[in-house]
Structure formats: C-alpha cells, structure tokens
ZATIFI-402869 format. One record per residue (C-alpha): residue in one letter; x, y, z negated. Coordinates in steps of 0.1 Angstrom, whole numbers, plus 2048, in hexadecimal, padded with zeros to 3 digits. Example, Ala and Ser with C-alpha at 12.3 -4.5 7.8 and 13.67 -1.06 7.14 Angstrom:
BEGIN
  code   xx   yy   zz
     A  87B  7D3  7B2
     S  889  7F5  7B9
REM end
This chain:
BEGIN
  code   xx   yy   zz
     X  5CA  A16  561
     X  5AC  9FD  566
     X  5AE  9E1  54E
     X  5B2  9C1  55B
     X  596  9AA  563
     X  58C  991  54B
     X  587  96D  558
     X  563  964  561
     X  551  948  552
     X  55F  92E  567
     X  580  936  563
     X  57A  932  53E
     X  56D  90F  546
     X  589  906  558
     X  5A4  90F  53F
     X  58F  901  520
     X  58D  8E0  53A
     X  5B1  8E0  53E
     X  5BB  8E4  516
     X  59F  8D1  50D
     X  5AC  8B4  51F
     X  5D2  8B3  51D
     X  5D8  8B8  4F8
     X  5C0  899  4EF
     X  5C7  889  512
     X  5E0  871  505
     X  5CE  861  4EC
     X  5AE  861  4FF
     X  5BD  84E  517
     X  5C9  833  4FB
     X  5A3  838  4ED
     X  595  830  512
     X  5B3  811  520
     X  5A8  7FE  4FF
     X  583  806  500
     X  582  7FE  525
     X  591  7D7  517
     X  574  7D8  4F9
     X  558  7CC  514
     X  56A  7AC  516
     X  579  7A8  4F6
     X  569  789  4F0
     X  578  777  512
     X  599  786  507
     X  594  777  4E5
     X  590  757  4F4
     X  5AD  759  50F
     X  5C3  761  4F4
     X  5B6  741  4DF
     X  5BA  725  4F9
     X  5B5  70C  4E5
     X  58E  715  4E7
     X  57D  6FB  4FE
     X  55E  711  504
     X  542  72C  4FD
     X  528  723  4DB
     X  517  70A  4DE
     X  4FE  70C  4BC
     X  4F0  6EA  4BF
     X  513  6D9  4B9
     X  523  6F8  4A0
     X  507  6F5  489
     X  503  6D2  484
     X  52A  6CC  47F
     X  530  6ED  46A
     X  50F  6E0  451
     X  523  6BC  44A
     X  546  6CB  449
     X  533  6E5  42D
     X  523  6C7  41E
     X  541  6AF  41B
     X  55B  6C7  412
     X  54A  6E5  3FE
     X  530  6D5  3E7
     X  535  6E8  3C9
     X  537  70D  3DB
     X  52B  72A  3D0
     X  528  738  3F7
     X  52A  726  41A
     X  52A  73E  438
     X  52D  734  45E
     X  53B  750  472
     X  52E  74C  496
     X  53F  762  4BA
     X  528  777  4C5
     X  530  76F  4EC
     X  54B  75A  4F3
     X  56F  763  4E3
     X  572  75B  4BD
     X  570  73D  4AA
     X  555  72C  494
     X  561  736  471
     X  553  71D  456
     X  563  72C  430
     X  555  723  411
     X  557  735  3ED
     X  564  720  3D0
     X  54D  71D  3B3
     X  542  6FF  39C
     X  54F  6E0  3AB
     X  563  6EB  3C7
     X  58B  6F0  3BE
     X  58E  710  3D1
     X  583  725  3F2
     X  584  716  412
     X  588  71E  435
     X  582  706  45B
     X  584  70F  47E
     X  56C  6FF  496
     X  56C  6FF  4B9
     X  54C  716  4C1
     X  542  6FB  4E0
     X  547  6D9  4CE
     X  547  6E1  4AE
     X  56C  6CC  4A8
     X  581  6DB  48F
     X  5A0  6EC  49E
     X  5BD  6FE  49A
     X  5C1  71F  4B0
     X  5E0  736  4B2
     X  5DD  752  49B
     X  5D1  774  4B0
     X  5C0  790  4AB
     X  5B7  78B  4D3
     X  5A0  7A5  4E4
     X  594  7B2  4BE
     X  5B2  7C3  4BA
     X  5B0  7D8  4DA
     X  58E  7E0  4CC
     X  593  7EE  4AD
     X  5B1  802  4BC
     X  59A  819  4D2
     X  58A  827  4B1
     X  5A2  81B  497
     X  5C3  822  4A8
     X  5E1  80B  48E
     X  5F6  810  472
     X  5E7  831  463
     X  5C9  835  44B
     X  5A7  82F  45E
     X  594  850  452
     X  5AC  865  463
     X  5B0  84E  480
     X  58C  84E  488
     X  58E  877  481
     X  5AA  879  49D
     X  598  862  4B2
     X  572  879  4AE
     X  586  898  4B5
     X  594  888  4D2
     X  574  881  4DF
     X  55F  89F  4D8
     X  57F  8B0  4EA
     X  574  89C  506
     X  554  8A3  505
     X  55D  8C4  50C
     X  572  8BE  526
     X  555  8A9  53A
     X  53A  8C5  539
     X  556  8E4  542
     X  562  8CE  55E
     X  53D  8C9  56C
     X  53D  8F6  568
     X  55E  8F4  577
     X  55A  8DB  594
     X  53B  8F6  5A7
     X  540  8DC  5C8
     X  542  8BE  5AC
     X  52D  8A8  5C4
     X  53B  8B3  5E4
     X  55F  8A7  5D2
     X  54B  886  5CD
     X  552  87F  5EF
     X  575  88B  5F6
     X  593  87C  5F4
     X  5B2  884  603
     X  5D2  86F  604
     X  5F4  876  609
     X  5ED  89C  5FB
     X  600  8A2  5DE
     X  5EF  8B8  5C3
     X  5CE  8B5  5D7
     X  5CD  890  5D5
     X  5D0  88D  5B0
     X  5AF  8A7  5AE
     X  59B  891  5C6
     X  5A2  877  5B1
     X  59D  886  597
     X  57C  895  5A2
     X  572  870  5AC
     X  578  85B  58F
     X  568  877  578
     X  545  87D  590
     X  541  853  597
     X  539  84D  576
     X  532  86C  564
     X  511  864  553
     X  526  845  546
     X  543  85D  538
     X  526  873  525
     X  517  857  518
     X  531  847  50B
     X  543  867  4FD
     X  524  871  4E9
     X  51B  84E  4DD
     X  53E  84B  4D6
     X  53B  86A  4BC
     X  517  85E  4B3
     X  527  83A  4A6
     X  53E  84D  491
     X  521  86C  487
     X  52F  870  462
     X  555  870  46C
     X  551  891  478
     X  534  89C  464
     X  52F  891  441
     X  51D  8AC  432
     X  4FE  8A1  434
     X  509  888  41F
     X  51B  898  403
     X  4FE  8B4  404
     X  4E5  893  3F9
     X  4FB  875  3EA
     X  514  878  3D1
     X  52E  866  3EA
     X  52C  84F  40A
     X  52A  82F  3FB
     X  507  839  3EA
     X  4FE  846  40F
     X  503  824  41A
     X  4F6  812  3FC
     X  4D5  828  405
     X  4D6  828  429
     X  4DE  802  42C
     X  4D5  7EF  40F
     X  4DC  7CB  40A
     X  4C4  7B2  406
     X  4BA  7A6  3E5
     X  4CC  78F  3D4
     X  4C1  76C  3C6
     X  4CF  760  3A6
     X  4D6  735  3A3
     X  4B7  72A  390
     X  4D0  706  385
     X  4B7  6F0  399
     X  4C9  6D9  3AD
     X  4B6  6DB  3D0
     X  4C6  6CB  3F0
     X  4CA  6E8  40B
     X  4B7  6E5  432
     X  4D3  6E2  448
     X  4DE  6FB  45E
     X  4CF  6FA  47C
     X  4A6  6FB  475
     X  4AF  71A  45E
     X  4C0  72B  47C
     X  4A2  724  492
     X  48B  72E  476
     X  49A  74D  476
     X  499  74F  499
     X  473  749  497
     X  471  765  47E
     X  483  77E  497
     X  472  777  4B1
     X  44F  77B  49C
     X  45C  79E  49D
     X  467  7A4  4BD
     X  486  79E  4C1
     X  49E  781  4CF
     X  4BE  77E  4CE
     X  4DE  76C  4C3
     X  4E9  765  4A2
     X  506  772  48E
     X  50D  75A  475
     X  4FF  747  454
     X  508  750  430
     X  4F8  738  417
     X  4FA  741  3F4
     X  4F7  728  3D6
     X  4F3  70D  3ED
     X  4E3  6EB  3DF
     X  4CF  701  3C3
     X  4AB  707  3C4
     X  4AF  729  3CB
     X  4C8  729  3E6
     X  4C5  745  3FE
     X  4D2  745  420
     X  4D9  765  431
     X  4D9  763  458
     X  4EA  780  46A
     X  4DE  787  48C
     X  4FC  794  4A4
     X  4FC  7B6  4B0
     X  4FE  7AD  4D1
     X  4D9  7BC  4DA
     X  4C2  7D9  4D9
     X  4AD  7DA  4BB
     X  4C0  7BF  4A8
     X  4BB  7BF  481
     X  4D9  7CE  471
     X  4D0  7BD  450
     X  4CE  793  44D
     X  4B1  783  44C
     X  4AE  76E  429
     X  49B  74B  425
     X  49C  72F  40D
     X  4B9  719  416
     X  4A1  6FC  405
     X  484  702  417
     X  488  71E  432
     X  46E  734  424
     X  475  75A  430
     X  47F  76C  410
     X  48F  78E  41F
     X  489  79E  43D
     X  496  7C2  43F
     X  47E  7DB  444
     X  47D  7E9  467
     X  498  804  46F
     X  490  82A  46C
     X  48E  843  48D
     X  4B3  850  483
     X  4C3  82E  480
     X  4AE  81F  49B
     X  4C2  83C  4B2
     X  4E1  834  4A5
     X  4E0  80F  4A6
     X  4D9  815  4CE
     X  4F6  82E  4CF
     X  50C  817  4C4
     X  503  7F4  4D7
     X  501  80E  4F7
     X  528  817  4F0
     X  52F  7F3  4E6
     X  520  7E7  504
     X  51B  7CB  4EE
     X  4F0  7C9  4FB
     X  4FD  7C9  522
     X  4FF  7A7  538
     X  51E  79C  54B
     X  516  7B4  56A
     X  50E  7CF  553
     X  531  7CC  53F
     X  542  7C8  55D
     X  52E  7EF  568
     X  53C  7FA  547
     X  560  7EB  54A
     X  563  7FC  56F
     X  552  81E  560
     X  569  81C  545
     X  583  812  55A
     X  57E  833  572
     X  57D  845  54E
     X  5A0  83C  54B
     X  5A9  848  56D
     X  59A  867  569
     X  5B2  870  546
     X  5CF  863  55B
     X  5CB  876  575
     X  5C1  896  562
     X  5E4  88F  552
     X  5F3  88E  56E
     X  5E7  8AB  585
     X  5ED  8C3  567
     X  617  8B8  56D
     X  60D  8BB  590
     X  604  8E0  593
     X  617  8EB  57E
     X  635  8DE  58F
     X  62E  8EC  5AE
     X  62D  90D  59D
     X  64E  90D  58A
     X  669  928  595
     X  682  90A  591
     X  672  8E7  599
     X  693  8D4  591
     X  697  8E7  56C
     X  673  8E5  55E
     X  66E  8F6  53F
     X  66D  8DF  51C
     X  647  8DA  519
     X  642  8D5  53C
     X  660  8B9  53C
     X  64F  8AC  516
     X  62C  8AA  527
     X  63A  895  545
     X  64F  87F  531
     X  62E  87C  518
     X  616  874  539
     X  630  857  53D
     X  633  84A  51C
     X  60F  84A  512
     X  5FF  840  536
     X  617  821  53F
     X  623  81B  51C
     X  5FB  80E  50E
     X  5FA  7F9  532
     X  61D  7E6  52A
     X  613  7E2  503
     X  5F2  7CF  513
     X  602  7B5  529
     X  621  7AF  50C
     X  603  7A8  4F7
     X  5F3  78E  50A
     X  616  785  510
     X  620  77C  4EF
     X  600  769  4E6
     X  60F  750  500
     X  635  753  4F6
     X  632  758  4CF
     X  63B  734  4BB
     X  617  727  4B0
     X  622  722  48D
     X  62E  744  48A
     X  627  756  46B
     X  612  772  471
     X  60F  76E  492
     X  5F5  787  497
     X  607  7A4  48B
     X  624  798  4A4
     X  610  799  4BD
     X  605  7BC  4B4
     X  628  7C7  4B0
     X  635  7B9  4D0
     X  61C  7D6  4E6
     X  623  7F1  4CE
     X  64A  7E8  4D4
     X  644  7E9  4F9
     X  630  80B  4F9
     X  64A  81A  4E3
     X  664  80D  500
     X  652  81B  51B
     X  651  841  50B
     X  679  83C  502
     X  67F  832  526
     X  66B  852  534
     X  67C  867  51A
     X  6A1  85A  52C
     X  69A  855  550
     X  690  875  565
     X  669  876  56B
     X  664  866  58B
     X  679  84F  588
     X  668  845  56A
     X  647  840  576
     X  652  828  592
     X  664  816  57A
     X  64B  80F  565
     X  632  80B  57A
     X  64B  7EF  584
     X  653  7E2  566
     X  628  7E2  55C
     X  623  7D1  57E
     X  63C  7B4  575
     X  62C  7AD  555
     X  608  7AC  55E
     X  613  793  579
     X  626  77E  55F
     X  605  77A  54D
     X  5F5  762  563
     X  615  750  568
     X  620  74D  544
     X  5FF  741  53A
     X  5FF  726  559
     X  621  718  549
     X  61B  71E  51F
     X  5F3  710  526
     X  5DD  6F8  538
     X  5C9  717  542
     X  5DD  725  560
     X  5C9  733  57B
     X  5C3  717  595
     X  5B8  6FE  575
     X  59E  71C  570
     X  594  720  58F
     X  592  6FB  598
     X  57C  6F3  574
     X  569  712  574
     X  575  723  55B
     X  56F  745  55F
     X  57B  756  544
     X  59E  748  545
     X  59D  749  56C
     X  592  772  568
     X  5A9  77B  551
     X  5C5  76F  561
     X  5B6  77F  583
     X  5B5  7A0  577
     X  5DA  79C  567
     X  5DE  795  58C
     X  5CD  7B3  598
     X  5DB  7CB  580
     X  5FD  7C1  58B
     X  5F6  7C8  5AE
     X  5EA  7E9  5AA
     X  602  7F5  595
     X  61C  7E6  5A9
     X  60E  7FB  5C8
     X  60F  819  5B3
     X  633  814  5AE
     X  638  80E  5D1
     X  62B  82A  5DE
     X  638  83C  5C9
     X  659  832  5D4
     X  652  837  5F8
     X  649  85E  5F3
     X  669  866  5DC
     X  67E  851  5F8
     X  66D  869  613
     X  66F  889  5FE
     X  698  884  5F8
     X  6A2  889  61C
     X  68C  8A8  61C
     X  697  8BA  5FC
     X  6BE  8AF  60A
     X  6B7  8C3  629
     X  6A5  8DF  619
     X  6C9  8E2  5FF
     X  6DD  8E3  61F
     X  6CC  8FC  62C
     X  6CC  915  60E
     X  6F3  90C  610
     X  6FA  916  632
REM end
C-alpha cells in the first residue's frame, strides 16, 4: 500500500501560519489595540487632563518653575523639573529635603503658562502604553517574556504567510464583499500586504527593544548579573560632592540653552527632557539636563554643567555601534522620532495591524464552521475559541472608551483615582468575555459591537457636558487635540456601529433561509 503523501513545503507554511497565529492571537491583538494608542499617548495624556491650557511653552515653564524652586526649596538637597516630551503630561517641579528645607516637595505647573495647577489624577495615554509590553497586575519579567514570545510567534506568522500567500500581491487588490469565508481572507490578505514592511519592522524592533528578555546569556556568560551589565553598559555620570561654599545657582533657563548649545556643537538638536540640579546654591552644584528621547541620535546620558557658572562638566561619551542600533530600534518602534503625518502613517499601519489579528481570528471560526458535520452543535474548542474571539476582540475596545469614560465621570477628589480608572476598563473587558461566554456567538458579536458603538459615542458627549472642551468649543478655538480625540471617539463609534448593523442584516436574511431549509428536511 503506498504511503501517504507528506504535505509539501507550503502546506507546512500554512499550518505553522495558522498555529502560529491563533494561540498568541489574543494577546497580540491586546499588544497591537494599545500599541496602535502609544503614537498619541501624549494627546491622550492631555485629553484626559483638561485642566491643561496648552502644549510647553519653555520660555514661561522655566522661569516660573526657577522662583517657585527658589522661594519654596532653599535648603534642598535636589530640585528636578520634569518636562512632556510633546504635549500630554504636566511640568513636574519636586524638590528633595535636606539642610533647611522641612521635607520633600512636589508642584504641578501648567506646561503653557507655567501657573501652578491642579489636574485630576490619571495615568492618561501612559497607561495604554506601558500595557502593550507590560500587560497589569503580574510581575513584569514574565509579562515582558509573554509579550516577546508573542511577538517572535508573530514573526513567524508574517514571513509563512508571505510563503503561503504565492498570489500575495494579486490578493493586494482583491476584495470581495458579501462572500462569506472569502471576504474575511481578502481582508485579511489586505490589511496584512498594505503595510507589511510596517508589521516587520515593528515586530522585530519590538523584540530588539526587549533583546535581553529573551536572551540573557550573553550577559550571565560576562557579568555576574544584569544590574552590573547595566552599570557597564550605561554608566552614570560622575557625581559631584557639596564643597560647603555657598554660591548662588544660574537660573534655569541660560543653562538649558547652554546645554542646547553644547548639543548642537555635536550634532544634534532636539528637545529637552528635564533639569535635575543637585546641591543647588553650593559651589559645586551640578545640573544634569536630560535630553528627551523623542529623536534619532539623542544622548541617552544627561549632559552635566555647573549650576553656578554653566561650565560643561559631563558629556557622555558618544554611543557604541551596538547601542547606536538599538537606540534606533527602539525610537523606530516608539515612533517617538516621527512628525504628526508620520505618527498618523504609524497609527493607520498599526491600525491595519489590528485588523489583520482580528480578522485572522475570525476566518479560523469561519472555516472551520463551514466544515463541521453539525454547524448548530460545535465541538468544545471550537465553541471556547469563538466565545474567546469575542471576549478578547470587543472586550479591550469597551475597556478603552469606559476608560476615557471614567476620567470624565470619576469624583476629582477621589482617592486613587488612577487605579479607578484602570479598574473601570479591566471591569468592562472582563464583562464583555462573561457576556460572550452566555449569549450564543452571533448574537454576541452584534451585541457588543452595539454596546462598544454606544460608548465610544458617549465619549464626545460626556466630555461636552463634564468639560469646557466638547467638540464645537474645539473646533471653534482650534484646539485640535481635544477636537481629534473626541472625532475619532466619533468615528470609532460609527464603524463599529456599522459592523453591528450589518451584522444584523445578514443573520436577519439567513433566518428565513435556514427555516426553509428545516422544513424541507421535515417534509
């Protein structure tokens, strides 16, 4: 008897494609819906703290945060001035207790006037942020472990889909509505070949960011442990003892720009990250000026002066070939180097990368429904699977718009606001999957889809009535970031409300068919 024929090499591809991207599919979709939100974290940030009045400006910040520091924190040890890298955080002004001041201190100042204020306590667009390499609520090593298997998994996926897909560019161009099981592969197809250099890139730079999580043996085969790595591989600048001479300290803003001077001296220009300023009003005080990551070659160690005189003290030497790939790797996942058009390429890219997972998802249900003996009496993993594709597709999109939600709603004095806030989406996600786990599939989705579509319209409207930044005060002073947000609330809702509908529509058509089709097996 001849033996059977083993699979050819793309029929391998396909089934390691398939595997490869279900298993990790639902928390690489998580990993992508918060990543896609990371590219405007900062504008998030600052939706979610309306009591911002605008971007940084550094010629007011500086100025006020140097006499606040000088009135209230003469006798510090440490003064640091935090400064938003874009747009969405606050100017942090904290001081370090130490001969002559009672204790630490900490003000908030608006980053555009430079007024101390008082902003609702949020976690805003950071939150989503960390989540997409973080994940919550488990230890961080093996959430960053998960997270780096999840992504070399679909790594994987990518290159045996391009081996798999042999008409992968004619598929760029098709796409079929109204087809069942075809329609989710053209889309499929689509969202994956429009922006497939962008899924490689950010896949591998994804894994490059976090190199050691998955391979650390370089660095117990040469250092004792990791923080001697790091100790090695990123020193810190030297530090400058207090000589007890009392010397007045420059204020803020000529040090800045003398730093500034000093970067660009070495080719670069950029923004900067914030001010540290230790010993202050001793001979020897040293001010450390972080520059923020927000371009290509920025220094990853701060630039040192005299806080009495400005003289340049420290500058880190220049990076070596392997951390001078690395740094790029990163700021290329970040996005954190690209303009406004460029991070709204990323956030549409990343945005089709989320498609493409969801739709992966969903086609695997999709064919293998059509092939079960007994379509109305699925098997247990099929019937887990669909109820999963539910859960961990809609529930992540509800969780978002009940945390944007509760930044309005939640009572300003609140205490620990932040973590309510955080608690409200998971409570909604964890909703979602109960619901899908008690309702039968597609009934499910359409209700959901439903119920996602109702709150991502109430965004817009609860912020018009909680805030004086509804959407025709934005429009009409030009404030864009309010005025976008709370038009892509508006958008979201519409397109997942048009899901849900049409959804609807093709169960309502498909009832009178399988009614007639039982009748006839009857007669």
């Amino acid at each position: 008897m001849p033996s059977a024929k083993s699979p050819g090499f793309r029929q391998s591809m396909a089934a390691l494609h398939t595997w490869t991207g279900l298993l990790p599919g639902w928390l690489l979709y998580a990993v992508f819906l918060f990543g896609t939100t990371a590219y405007f974290q900062q504008e998030i940030s600052r939706w979610m703290r309306p009591e911002m009045s605008g971007p940084l400006s550094l010629a007011r910040v500086l100025p006020a945060a140097d006499a606040l520091l000088r009135q209230r924190a003469g006798g510090a040890r440490e003064w640091t001035v935090s400064l938003p890298v874009r747009s969405g955080q606050v100017v942090r002004v904290t001081w370090a207790g130490g001969h002559g001041s009672a204790a630490d201190g900490k003000v908030t100042l608006d980053p555009a006037t430079g007024r101390e204020i008082s902003v609702r306590d949020t976690q805003g667009g950071s939150f989503l942020y960390g989540f997409h390499y973080n994940l919550y609520a488990m230890p961080r090593l093996w959430a960053r472990i998960a997270v780096c298997a999840a992504a070399m998994a679909m790594l994987v996926a990518i290159l045996s889909g391009v081996v798999t897909h042999k008409k992968i560019f004619a598929d760029f161009f098709t796409l079929r509505f109204n087809k069942g099981q075809r329609s989710w592969l053209d889309s499929h197809n689509v969202t994956a070949v429009l922006a497939l250099p962008f899924h490689l890139m950010i896949t591998y730079t994804g894994l490059a960011a976090l190199l050691f999580t998955l391979m650390p043996w370089a660095i117990f085969a040469n250092f004792a442990d990791q923080s001697t790595f790091h100790d090695t591989a990123y020193p810190d600048p030297p530090a400058l003892p207090a000589s007890g001479e009392v010397r007045p300290v420059m204020p803020l803003q000529p040090l800045v720009h003398r730093a500034q001077a000093v970067w660009a001296s070495q080719g670069w220009s950029g923004s900067v990250g914030g001010v540290t300023i230790t010993n202050p009003g001793d001979a020897n005080a040293a001010a450390a000026i972080r520059a923020g990551r927000d371009h290509l070659g920025a220094p990853v160690s701060p630039l040192i002066l005299s806080a009495s005189d400005g003289r340049l003290l420290y500058s880190a030497p220049q990076e070596s070939g392997a951390r001078g790939v690395q740094s790029v790797m990163i700021l290329l996942h970040l996005g954190t180097l690209a303009d406004t058009y460029l991070r709204w390429l990323y956030f549409a890219s990343s945005v089709m990368g989320t498609a493409m997972i969801a739709t992966g998802l969903v086609l695997w249900t999709v064919k293998r429904r059509a092939r079960l003996p007994d379509p109305d009496h699925p098997p247990f993993g099929f019937r887990l699977v669909e109820r999963l594709n539910i859960g961990m597709m809609l529930g992540p999109m509800a969780g978002m718009a009940v945390y944007f939600l509760a930044n309005r709603l939640l009572p300003l004095e609140l205490a620990r606001r932040d973590e309510r806030e955080i608690a409200c989406l998971f409570a909604a996600w964890g909703a979602v999957i109960t619901w899908a786990f008690l309702r039968p599939a597609p009934r499910a989705w359409i209700e959901m889809l439903a119920v996602c579509a109702l709150l991502y319209g109430l965004v817009p409207m609860v912020n018009a009535l909680t805030t004086t930044r509804g959407l025709a005060r934005s429009l009409a002073a030009g404030q864009w970031v309010y005025a976008g947000f709370d038009l892509i609330m508006l958008a979201a809702a519409i397109a997942l409300g048009f899901g849900a509908g049409r959804l609807a529509t093709r169960r309502q058509r498909a009832l009178p068919r399988r009614s007639r089709g039982a009748k006839a097996e009857t007669a």
